[in-house]
N, C-alpha and C positions, 0 to 999 in steps of 0.2 A: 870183805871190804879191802881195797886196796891201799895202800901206803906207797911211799916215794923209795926207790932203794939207792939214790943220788944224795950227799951231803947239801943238799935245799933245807933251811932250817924253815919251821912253820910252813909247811905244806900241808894241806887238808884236801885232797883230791876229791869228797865225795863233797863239799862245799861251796855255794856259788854266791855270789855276793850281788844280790837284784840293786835296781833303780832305787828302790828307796831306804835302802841300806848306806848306799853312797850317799844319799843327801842328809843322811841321817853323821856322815864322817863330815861333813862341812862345803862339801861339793862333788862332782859329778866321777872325781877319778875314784878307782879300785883302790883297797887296802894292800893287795899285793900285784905284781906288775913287775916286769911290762908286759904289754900281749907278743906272744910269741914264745914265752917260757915254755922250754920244755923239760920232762923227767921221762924216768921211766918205773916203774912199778913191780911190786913182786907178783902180780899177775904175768907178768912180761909183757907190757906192752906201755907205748910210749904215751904220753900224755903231754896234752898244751893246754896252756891258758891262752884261752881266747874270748873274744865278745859276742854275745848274740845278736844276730842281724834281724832275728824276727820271733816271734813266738816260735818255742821248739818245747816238741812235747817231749817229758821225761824218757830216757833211755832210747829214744830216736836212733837206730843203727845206722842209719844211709843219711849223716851231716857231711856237710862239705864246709873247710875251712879253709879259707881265701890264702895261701902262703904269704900274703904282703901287707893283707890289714889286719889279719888273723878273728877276720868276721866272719862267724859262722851261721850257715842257713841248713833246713830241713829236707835237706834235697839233695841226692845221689853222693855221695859221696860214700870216703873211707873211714869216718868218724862216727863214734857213739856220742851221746850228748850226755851229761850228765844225771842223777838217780830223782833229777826235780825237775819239771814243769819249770823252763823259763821264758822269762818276758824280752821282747826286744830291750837291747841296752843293759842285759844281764851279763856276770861274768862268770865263765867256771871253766873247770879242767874236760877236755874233750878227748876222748882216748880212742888209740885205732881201733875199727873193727874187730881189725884181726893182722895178725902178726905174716 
């Protein structure tokens, strides 16, 4: 399991925080934020928080995340998606492929 090796207090990289998790906090925004966060991890490799643009299935190697809205989709890309199965409108830590 990876951890942050950046002073980010409260980082949980292998946790994602779905749609109904936010409505369950009082409304639509993430408990942590903004999208565009980045770390890096003692895997070596960098990690963002970003939002899901579409159902992405767990551990998806080839995500692409948008650099400016930081929405991520299941398709070509440099990113891994996170260790869960998530829903459009999810949010979680997305880490490169590869270094």
């Amino acid at each position: 399991m990876a951890f942050t090796t950046l002073p980010i207090a409260g980082v949980d990289l292998v946790d994602t925080q779905t749609v109904a998790e936010q409505a369950l906090n009082g409304g639509t925004n993430p408990t942590f934020g903004p999208l565009g966060t980045q770390t890096f991890a003692n895997d070596g490799l960098p990690y963002v928080w970003a939002k899901a643009g579409e159902a992405i299935t767990a551990s998806t190697a080839t995500c692409s995340v948008n650099t400016t809205t930081f929405v991520a989709t299941a398709s070509a890309g440099t990113y891994k998606a996170p260790t869960t199965t998530m829903a459009s409108g999810d949010y979680g830590w997305f880490s490169k492929a590869s270094v």
